[in-house]
N, C-alpha and C positions, 0 to 999 in steps of 0.2 A: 141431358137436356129434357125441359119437361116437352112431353106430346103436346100434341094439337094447338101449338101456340104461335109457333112460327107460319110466316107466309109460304107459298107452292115458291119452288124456285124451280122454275121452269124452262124451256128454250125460246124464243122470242124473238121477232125479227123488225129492225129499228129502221123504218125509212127515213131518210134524209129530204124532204120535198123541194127543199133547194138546190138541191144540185143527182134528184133519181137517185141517191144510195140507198143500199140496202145492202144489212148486213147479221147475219144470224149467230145470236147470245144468248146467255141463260140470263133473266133476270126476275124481280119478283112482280112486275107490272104486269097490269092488267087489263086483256082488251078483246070488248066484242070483234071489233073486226079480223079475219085471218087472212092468210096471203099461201098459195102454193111455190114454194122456194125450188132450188132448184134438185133437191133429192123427192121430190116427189110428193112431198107428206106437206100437211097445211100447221101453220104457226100462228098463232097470234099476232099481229102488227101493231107497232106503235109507232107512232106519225112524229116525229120530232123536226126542227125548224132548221138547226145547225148543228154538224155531226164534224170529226175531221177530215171530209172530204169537202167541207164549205166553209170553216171556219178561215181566215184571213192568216192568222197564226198559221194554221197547218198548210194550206196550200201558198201562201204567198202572195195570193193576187188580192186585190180590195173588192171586194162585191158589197152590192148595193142593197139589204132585204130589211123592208120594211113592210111585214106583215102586218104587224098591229096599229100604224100608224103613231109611231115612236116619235119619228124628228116634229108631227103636227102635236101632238102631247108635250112634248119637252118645250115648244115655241110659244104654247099657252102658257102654259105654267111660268115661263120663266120672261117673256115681251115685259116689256112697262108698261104699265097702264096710264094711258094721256088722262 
């Protein structure tokens, strides 16, 4: 492999904000903010919206998350216009 070309693959810890998970991986993202886990040492955190402890598929139940205002974006776009 050549040097210096590839990105850091490093440990990483992926919060879920919809449903408080968190869960520590290697990956190559990257982020000012850290978090201290629970071996003591500090990680880089990256904030994600739906993980599989809030996805519908993986837990079963329907939950409701409309962060970005999805279903008012999809209503514009697709209503008829009088």
């Amino acid at each position: 492999m050549k040097k210096d070309i590839h990105p850091d693959y490093k440990e990483v810890v992926f919060h879920d904000l919809s449903s408080d998970f968190k869960f520590l991986t290697r990956s190559t993202m990257r982020s000012k903010e850290t978090i201290k886990w629970e071996d003591g040492k500090e990680y880089p955190v990256i904030k994600v919206e739906v993980s599989s402890a809030s996805h519908p598929f993986f837990t079963g139940k329907k939950m409701f998350v409309d962060t970005a205002g999805r279903v008012e974006k999809f209503k514009n776009k697709y209503t008829k216009k009088a």
